[in-house]
C-alpha positions in Angstrom: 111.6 79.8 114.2 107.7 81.2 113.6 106.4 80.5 110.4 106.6 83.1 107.5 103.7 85.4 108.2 102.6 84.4 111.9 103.5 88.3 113.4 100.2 88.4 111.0 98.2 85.9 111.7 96.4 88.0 114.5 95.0 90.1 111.5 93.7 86.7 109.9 89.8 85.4 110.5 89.8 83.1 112.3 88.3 79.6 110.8 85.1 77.9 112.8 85.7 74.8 114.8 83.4 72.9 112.3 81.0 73.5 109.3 78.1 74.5 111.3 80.4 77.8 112.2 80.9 77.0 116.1 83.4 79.1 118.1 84.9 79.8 121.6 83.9 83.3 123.0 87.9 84.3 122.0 87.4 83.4 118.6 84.2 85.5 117.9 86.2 88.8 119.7 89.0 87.5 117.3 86.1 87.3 114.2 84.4 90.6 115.5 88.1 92.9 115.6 89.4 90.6 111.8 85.7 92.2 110.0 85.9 95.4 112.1 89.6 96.6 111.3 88.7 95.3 107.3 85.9 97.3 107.1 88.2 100.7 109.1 90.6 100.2 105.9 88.0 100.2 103.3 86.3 103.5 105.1 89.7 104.6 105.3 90.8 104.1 101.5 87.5 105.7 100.3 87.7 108.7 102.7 90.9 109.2 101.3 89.4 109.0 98.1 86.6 111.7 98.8 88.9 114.1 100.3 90.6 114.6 96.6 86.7 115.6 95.5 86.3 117.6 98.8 85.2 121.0 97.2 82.5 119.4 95.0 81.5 116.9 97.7 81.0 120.1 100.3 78.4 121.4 98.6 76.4 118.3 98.7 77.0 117.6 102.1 75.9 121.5 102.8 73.6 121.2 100.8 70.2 120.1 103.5 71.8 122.7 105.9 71.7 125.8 103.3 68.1 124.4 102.4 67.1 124.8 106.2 68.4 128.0 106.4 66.1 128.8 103.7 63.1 127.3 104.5 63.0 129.3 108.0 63.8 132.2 106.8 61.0 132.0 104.4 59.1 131.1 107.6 60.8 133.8 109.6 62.1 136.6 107.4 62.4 139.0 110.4 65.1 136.4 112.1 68.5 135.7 111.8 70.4 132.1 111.4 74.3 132.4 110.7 76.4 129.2 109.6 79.7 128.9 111.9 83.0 127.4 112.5 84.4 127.6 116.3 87.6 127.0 116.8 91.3 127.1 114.9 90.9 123.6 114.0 86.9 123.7 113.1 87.5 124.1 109.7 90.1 121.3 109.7 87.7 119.0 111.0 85.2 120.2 109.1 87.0 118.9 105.9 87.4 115.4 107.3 84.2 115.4 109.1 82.5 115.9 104.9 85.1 112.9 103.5 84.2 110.3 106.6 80.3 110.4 105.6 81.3 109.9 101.7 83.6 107.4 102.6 81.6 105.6 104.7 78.9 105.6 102.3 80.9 104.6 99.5 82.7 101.8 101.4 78.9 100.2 102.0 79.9 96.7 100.0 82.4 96.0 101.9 81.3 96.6 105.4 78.0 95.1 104.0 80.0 92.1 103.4 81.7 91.5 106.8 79.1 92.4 108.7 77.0 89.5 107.3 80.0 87.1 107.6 80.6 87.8 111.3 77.0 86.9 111.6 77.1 83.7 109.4 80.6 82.7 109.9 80.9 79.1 108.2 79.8 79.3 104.6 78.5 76.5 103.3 77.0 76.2 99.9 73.9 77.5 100.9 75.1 80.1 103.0 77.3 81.3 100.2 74.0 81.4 97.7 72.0 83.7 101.1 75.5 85.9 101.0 75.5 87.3 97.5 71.2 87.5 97.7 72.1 89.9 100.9 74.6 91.6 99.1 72.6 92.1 96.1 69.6 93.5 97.8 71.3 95.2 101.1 73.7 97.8 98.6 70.9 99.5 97.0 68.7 99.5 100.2 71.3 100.8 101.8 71.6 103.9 99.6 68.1 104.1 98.8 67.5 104.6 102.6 70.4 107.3 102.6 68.7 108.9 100.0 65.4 109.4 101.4 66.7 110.3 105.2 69.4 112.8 102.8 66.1 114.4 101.5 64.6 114.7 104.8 67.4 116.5 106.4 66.1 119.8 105.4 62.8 119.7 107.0 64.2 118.1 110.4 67.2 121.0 110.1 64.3 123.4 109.9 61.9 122.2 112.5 65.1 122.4 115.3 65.7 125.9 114.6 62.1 126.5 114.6 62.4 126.5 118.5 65.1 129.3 118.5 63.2 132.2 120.0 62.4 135.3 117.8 64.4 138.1 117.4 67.8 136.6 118.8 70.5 135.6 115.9 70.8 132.0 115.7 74.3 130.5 115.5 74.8 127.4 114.3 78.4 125.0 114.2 78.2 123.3 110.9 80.1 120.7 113.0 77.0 120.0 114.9 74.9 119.6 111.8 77.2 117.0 110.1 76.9 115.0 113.1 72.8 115.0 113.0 73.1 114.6 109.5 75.6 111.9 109.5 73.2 109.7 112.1 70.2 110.6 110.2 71.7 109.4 106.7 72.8 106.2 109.0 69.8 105.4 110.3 67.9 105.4 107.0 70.4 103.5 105.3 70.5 100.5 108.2 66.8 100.5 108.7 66.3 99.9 105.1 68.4 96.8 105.8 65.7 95.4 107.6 63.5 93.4 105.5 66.8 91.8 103.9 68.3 91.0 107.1 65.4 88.7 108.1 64.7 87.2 104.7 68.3 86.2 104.6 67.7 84.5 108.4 64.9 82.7 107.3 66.6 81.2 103.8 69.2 80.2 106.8 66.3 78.6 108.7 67.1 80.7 111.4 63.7 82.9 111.8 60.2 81.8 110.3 57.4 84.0 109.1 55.3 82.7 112.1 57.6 83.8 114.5 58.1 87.2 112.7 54.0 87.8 112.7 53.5 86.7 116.3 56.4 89.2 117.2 54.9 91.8 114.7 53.1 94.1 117.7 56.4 94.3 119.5 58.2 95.5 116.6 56.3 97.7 116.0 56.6 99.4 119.3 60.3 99.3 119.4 60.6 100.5 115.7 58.4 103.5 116.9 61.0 103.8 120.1 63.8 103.5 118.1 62.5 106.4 115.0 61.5 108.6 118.0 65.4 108.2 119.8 67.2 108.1 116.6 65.7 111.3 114.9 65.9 114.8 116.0 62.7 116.6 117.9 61.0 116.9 114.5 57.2 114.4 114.4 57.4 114.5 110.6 61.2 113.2 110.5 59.8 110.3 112.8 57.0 109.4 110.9 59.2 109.3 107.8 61.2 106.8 109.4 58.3 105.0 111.1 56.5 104.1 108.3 59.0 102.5 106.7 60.7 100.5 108.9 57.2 99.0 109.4 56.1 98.3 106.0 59.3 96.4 105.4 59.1 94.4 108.7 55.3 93.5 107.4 57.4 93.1 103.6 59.8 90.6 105.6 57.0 88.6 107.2 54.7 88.2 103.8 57.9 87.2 101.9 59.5 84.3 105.4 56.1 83.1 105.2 55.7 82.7 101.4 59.3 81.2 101.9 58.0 78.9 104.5 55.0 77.1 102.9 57.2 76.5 99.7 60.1 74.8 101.9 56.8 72.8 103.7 55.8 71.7 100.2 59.2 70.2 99.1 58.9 66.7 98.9 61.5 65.7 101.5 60.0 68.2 104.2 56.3 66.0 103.2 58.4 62.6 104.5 57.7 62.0 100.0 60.7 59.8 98.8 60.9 58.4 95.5 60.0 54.6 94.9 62.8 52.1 95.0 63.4 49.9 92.0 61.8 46.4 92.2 
């Protein structure tokens, strides 16, 4: 007979082969769909969770689109921009589509969590001590880099309707805007991950401040790729996003390096032993 609980055991983690966290190809799928569907159930519970607040959550949600609106018609008094629904089941979707982004925001700890443990999968005692740092620092990064690409949404909402040509009534599927707004407030949040992400790798020994500053050039480039691809057609949106993500990769390398020369100074990393008794 199968053991009590083995029709389960596909939803289980599986454990690494040995402390240094080595596994097959299989068991990393294995890891990767254990963290994924944990993290879907936390989203999941907390969506549920938003949807009982949906009429007070709606207006924040609406609340960069309305402020667009606003803004070009103070530009544009003369034109016309009208907030729609298309379809029977728009506004159906339209519910959901407002308690996914609060969910997902609010469920930030715990995806937080299992994302770093698929990427560190053996914990040792020092890994455990670099978990909760990550944790500790990655939550409010996260939602302080919501925040700012939440308070940015207006002017990138307004700069895309800017193009609509004058004189012809704009209409707009508020489906469409929660979508940009829901990468937007994504992006911000993950790229104000950065600077913890690689601090984290180099308490793991993993990535040095050298290596960081000779790469510094290059990451600069594909952060500048990456704003320019990830944000809508808007320069000011871009730069908003640019200029962070660059200061905290420069944060990251001050900080690996500072790390660096201190782990160099240790007594055991100087070949410094104490004297044996005579």
């Amino acid at each position: 007979m199968p053991k009590k609980g083995s029709r389960l055991a596909w939803l289980r983690a599986p454990k690494p082969r040995d402390t240094e966290g080595s596994m097959s190809i299989f068991d990393h799928l294995r890891e990767l769909r254990y963290r994924f569907l944990m993290s879907m159930i936390a989203i999941i519970i907390t969506t549920a969770i938003a949807l009982i607040f949906q009429a007070q959550l709606l207006a924040v949600v609406l609340w960069p689109i309305d402020q667009a609106v606003q803004i070009f018609n103070n530009a544009r008094p003369t034109d016309h921009v009208e907030m729609v629904t298309q379809g029977v089941t728009a506004g159906f979707a339209l519910y959901f589509k407002v308690g996914f982004l609060a969910g997902f925001i609010a469920a930030c700890p715990v995806w937080l969590y299992h994302l770093w443990r698929f990427i560190i999968p053996a914990l040792g005692r020092r890994e455990r001590t670099t978990a909760r740092l990550f944790l500790v620092a990655a939550i409010p990064l996260f939602l302080a880099g919501v925040a700012l690409g939440y308070s940015m949404c207006p002017y990138g909402f307004a700069v895309m309707l800017s193009f609509n040509p004058p004189t012809v009534t704009n209409l707009n599927d508020v489906g469409t805007f929660l979508n940009f707004e829901l990468r937007l407030l994504v992006v911000f949040g993950l790229t104000f991950l950065l600077p913890v992400l690689l601090v984290a790798l180099n308490k793991l020994g993993l990535v040095t401040g050298h290596a960081l500053g000779r790469f510094r050039s290059v990451a600069i480039v594909i952060c500048a790729v990456f704003s320019a691809i990830a944000t809508p057609a808007d320069p000011l949106t871009m730069i908003v996003l640019l200029i962070p993500m660059v200061a905290m990769y420069v944060i990251a390398e001050v900080i690996c390096r500072i790390n660096d020369s201190r782990r160099l100074k240790k007594p055991e990393n100087l070949g410094l032993s104490e004297p044996s008794p005579s």
